[in-house]
ZANU-298490 format. One record per residue (C-alpha): residue in three letters; x, y, z. Coordinates in nm, 3 decimals, decimal comma. Last residue first. Example, Ala and Ser with C-alpha at 12.3 -4.5 7.8 and 13.67 -1.06 7.14 Angstrom:
<recs>
[rec SER; [1,367; -0,106; 0,714]]
[rec ALA; [1,230; -0,450; 0,780]]
</recs>
This chain:
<recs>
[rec UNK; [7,488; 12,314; 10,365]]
[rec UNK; [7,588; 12,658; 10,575]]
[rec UNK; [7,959; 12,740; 10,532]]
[rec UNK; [8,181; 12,755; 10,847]]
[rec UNK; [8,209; 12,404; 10,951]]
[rec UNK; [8,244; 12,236; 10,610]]
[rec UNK; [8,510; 12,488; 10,566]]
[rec UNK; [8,684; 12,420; 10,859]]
[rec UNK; [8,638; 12,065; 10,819]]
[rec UNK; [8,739; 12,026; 10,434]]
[rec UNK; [9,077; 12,237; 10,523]]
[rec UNK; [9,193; 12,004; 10,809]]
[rec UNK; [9,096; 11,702; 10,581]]
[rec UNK; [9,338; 11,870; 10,275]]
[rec UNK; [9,619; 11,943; 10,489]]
[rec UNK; [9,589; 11,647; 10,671]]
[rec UNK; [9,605; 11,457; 10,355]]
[rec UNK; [9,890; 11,685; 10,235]]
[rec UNK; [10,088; 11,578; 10,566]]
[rec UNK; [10,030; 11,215; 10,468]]
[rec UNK; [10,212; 11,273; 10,144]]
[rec UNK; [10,479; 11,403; 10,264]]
[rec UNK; [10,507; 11,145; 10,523]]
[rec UNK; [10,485; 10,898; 10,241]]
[rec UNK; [10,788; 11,014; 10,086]]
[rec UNK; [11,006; 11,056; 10,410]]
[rec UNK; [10,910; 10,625; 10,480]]
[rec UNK; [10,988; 10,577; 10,109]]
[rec UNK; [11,334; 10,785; 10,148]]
[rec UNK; [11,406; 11,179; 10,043]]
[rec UNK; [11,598; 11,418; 9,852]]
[rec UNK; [11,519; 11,264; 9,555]]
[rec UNK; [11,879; 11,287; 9,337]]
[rec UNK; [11,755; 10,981; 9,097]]
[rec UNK; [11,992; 10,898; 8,844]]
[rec UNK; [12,070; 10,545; 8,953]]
[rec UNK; [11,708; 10,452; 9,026]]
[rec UNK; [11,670; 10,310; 9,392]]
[rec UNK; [11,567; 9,960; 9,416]]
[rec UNK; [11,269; 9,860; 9,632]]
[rec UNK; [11,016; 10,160; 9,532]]
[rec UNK; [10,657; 10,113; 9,711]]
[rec UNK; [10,717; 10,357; 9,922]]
[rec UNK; [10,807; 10,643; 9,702]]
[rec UNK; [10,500; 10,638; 9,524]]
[rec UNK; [10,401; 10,873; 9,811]]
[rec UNK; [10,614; 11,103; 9,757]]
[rec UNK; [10,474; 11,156; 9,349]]
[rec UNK; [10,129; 11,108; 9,483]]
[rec UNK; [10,133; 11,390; 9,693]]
[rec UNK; [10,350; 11,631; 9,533]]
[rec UNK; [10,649; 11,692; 9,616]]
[rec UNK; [10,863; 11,532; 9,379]]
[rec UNK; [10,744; 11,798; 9,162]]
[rec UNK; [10,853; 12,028; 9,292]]
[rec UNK; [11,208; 11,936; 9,179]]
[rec UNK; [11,127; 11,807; 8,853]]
[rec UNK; [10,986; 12,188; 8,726]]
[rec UNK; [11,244; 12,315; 8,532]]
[rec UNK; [11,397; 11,938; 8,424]]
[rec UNK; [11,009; 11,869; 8,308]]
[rec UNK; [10,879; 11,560; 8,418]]
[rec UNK; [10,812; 11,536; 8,774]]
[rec UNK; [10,568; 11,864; 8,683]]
[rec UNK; [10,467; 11,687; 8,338]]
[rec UNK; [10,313; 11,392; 8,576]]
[rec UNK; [10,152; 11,535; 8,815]]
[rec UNK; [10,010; 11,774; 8,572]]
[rec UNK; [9,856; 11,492; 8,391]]
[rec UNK; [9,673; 11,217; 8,560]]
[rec UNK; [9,723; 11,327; 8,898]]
[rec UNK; [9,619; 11,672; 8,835]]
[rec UNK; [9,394; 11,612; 8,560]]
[rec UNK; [9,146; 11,398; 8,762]]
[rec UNK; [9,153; 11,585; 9,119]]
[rec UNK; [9,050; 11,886; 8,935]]
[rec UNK; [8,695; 11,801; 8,713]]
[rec UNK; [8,684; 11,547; 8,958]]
[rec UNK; [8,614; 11,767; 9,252]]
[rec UNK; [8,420; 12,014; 9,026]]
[rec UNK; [8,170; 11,703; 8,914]]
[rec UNK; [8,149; 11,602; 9,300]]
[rec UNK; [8,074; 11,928; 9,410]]
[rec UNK; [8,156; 11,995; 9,749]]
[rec UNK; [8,501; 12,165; 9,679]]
[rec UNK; [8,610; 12,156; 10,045]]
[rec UNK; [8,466; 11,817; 10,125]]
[rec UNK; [8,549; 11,674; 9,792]]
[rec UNK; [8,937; 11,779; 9,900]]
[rec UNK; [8,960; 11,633; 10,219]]
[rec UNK; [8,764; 11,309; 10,074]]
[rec UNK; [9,000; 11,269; 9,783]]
[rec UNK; [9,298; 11,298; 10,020]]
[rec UNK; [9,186; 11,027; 10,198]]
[rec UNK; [9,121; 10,806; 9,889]]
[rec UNK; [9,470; 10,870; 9,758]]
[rec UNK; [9,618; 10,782; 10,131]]
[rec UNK; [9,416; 10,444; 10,138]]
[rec UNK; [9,588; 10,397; 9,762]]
[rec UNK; [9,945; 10,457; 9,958]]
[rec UNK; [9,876; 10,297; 10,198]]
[rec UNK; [9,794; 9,978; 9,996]]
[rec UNK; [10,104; 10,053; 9,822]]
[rec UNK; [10,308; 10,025; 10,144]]
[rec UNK; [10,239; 9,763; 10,263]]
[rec UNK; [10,405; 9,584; 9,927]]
[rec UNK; [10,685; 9,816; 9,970]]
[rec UNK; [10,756; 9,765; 10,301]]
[rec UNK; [10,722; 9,357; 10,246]]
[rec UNK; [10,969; 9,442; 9,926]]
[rec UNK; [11,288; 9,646; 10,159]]
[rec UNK; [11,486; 9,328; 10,209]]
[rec UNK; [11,366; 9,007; 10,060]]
[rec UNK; [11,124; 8,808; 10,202]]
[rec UNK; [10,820; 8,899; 9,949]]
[rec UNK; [11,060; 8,780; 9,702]]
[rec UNK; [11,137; 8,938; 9,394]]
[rec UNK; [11,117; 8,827; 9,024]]
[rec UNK; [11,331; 8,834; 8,723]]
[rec UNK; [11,348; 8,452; 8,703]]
[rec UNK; [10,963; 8,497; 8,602]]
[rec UNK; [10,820; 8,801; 8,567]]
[rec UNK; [10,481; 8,663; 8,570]]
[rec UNK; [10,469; 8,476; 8,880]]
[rec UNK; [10,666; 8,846; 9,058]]
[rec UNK; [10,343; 9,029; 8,882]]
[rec UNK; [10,091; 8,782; 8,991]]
[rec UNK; [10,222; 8,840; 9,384]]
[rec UNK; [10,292; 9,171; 9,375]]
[rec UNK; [9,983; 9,305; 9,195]]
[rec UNK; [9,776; 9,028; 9,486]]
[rec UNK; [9,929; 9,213; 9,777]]
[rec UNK; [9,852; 9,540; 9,631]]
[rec UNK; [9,492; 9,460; 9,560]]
[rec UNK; [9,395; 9,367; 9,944]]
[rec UNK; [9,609; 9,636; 10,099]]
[rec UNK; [9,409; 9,858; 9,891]]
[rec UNK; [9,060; 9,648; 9,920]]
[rec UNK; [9,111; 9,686; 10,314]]
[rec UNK; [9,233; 10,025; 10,313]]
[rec UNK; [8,984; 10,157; 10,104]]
[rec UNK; [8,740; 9,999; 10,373]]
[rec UNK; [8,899; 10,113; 10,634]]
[rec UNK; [8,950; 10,462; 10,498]]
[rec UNK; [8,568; 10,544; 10,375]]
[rec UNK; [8,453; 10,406; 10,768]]
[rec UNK; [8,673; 10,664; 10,899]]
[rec UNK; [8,604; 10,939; 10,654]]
[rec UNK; [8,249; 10,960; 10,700]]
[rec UNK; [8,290; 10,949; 11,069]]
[rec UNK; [8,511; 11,243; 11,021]]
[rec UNK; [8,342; 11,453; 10,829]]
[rec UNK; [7,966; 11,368; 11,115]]
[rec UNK; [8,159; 11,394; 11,415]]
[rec UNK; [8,381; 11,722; 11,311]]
[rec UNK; [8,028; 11,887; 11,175]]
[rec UNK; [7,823; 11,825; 11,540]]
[rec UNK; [7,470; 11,802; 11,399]]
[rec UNK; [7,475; 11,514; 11,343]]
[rec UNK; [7,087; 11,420; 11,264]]
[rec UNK; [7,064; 11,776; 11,081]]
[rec UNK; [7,373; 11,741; 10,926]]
[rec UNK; [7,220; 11,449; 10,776]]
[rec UNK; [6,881; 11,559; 10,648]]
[rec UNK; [7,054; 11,863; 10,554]]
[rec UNK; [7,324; 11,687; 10,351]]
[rec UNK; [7,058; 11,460; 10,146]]
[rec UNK; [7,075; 11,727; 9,870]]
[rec UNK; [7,118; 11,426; 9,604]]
[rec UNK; [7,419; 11,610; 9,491]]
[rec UNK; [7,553; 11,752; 9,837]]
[rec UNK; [7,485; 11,330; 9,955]]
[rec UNK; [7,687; 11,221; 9,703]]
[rec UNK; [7,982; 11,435; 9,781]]
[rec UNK; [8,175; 11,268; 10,094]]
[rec UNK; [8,237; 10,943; 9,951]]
[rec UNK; [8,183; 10,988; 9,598]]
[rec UNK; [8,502; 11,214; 9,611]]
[rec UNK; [8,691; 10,919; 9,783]]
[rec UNK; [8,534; 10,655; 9,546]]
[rec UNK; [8,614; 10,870; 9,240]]
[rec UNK; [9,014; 10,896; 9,357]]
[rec UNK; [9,036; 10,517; 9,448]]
[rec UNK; [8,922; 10,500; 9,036]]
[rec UNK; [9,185; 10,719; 8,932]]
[rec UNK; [9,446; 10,548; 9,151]]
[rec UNK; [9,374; 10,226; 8,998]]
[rec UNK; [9,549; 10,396; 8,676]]
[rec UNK; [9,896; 10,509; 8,798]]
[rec UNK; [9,836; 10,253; 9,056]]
[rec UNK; [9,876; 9,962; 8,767]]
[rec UNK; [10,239; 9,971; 8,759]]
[rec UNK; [10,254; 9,840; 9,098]]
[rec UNK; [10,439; 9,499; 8,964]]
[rec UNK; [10,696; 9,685; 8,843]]
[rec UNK; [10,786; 9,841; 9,152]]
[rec UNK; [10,845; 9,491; 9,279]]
[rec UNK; [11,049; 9,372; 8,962]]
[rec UNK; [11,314; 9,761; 9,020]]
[rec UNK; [11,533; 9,686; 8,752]]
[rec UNK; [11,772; 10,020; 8,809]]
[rec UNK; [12,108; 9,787; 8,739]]
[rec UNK; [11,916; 9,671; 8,443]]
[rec UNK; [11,884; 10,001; 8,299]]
[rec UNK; [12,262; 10,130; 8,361]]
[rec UNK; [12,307; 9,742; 8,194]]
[rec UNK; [12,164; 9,812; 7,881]]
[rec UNK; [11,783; 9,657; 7,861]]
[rec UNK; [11,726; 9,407; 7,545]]
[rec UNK; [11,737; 9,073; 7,793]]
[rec UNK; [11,454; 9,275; 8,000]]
[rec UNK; [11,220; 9,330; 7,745]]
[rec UNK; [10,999; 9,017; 7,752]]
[rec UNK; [10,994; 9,034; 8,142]]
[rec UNK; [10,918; 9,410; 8,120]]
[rec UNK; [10,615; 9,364; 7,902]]
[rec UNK; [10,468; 9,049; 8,094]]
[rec UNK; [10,531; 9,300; 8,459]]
[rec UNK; [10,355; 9,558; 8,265]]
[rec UNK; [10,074; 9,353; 8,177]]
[rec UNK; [10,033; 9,221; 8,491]]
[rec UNK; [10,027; 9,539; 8,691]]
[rec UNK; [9,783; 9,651; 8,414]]
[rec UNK; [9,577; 9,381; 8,534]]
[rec UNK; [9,594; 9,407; 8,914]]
[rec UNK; [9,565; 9,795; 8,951]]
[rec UNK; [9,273; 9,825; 8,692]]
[rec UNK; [9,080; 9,555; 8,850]]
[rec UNK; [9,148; 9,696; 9,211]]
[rec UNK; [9,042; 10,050; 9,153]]
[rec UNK; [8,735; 9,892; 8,955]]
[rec UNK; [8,612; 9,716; 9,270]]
[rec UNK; [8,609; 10,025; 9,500]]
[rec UNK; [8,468; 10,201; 9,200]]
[rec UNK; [8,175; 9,959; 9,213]]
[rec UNK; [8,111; 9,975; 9,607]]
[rec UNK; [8,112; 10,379; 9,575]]
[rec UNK; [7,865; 10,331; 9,263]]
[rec UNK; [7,653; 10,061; 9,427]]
[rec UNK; [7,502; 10,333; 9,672]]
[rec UNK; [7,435; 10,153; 10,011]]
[rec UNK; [7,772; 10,015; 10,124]]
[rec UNK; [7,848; 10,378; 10,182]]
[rec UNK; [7,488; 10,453; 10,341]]
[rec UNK; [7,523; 10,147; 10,541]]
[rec UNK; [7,876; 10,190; 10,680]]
[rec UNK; [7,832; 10,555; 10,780]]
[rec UNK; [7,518; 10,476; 10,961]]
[rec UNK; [7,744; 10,238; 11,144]]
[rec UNK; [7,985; 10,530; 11,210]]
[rec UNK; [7,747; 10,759; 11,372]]
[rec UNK; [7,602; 10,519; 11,549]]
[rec UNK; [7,932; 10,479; 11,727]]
[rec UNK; [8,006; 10,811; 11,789]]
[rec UNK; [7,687; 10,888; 11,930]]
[rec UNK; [7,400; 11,096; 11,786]]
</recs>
């Protein structure tokens, strides 16, 4: 099967199963209203901040609050992605008509990262834009230096999520054991790893931890990271190779 058929059948069995379209949606929901809230909540605290805290105000950062939970829901659109069809057992029927693994991973992947990079870049432009309206005199503009970057850069950063989801729903197969890891890691172990004193400095290696790092304007006044945003999302894009290189050769190797 060619390349290009290949992708279009892609496309329809993607836009096909409401749950992938529906988490799409839900990723962008979660991102723009907690932004919101967040950005309300740090607009009615700001006059209590001390000034160490105020010097670290960081309004377009703010504004991407929501990630931590939109994130979840890119996450179950990646894994969806590539697993739905080892659950329904439709993976013979389509390895069968592409035979050629690489074409048929990475076909599945390509149309999967437009479109999450169309609602990402989609959903972080609008965070930024209600948050700034919401935080009032506090706000950034999208001209000022470093925000456009970061603004980009958090719809990268969700396309990046939903990449790595796919790398590591390919290796795993199972959609339930997928979750079952992808879920607590970001949502918790992530999070005590960049934490904990002991364990802060691997931490900052993770993938979403690096990533994150893009969408930062202002630089906290305690924070040591040993890298930028543009080093931070290069970490992160060399775990999505990592995890896509890994999916292939093992979706190569095993029989479906």
């Amino acid at each position: 099967m060619a390349t290009t058929q290949v992708l279009r059948s892609e496309w329809t069995k993607i836009r096909s199963v409401a749950s992938t379209v529906w988490t799409l949606g839900l990723a962008a929901v979660l991102t723009i209203a907690l932004g919101v809230l967040i950005s309300i909540l740090s607009r009615n605290e700001f006059n209590n901040m001390n000034a160490r805290d105020r010097l670290s105000f960081d309004p377009t950062f703010i504004s991407f609050a929501g990630m931590s939970l939109g994130q979840l829901a890119m996450i179950v659109f990646g894994v969806l992605v590539v697993s739905n069809e080892y659950s329904t057992g439709m993976i013979r029927t389509s390895l069968a008509a592409v035979p050629q693994r690489g074409t048929f991973l990475f076909g599945k992947v390509a149309v999967a990262t437009v479109l999450a990079f169309v609602v990402g870049l989609a959903t972080s432009f609008i965070a930024f834009f209600l948050g700034q309206a919401v935080l009032g005199v506090h706000r950034a503009q999208i001209g000022d230096p470093g925000v456009l970057r970061a603004v980009i850069g958090g719809g990268l950063y969700m396309t990046l999520i939903a990449m790595f989801s796919m790398g590591v729903a390919s290796m795993l197969r199972s959609p339930m054991l997928a979750l079952g890891i992808l879920m607590p890691f970001f949502f918790l172990i992530s999070n005590i790893l960049g934490n904990v004193s002991a364990t802060k400095k691997i931490g900052r290696f993770l993938p979403d931890q690096a990533g994150s790092k893009i969408m930062q304007v202002v630089t906290p006044i305690d924070d040591d990271t040993p890298y930028g945003p543009w080093g931070g999302l290069g970490i992160m894009v060399i775990w999505v190779i990592l995890a896509l290189f890994f999916g292939y050769v093992l979706l190569k190797k095993r029989d479906a």
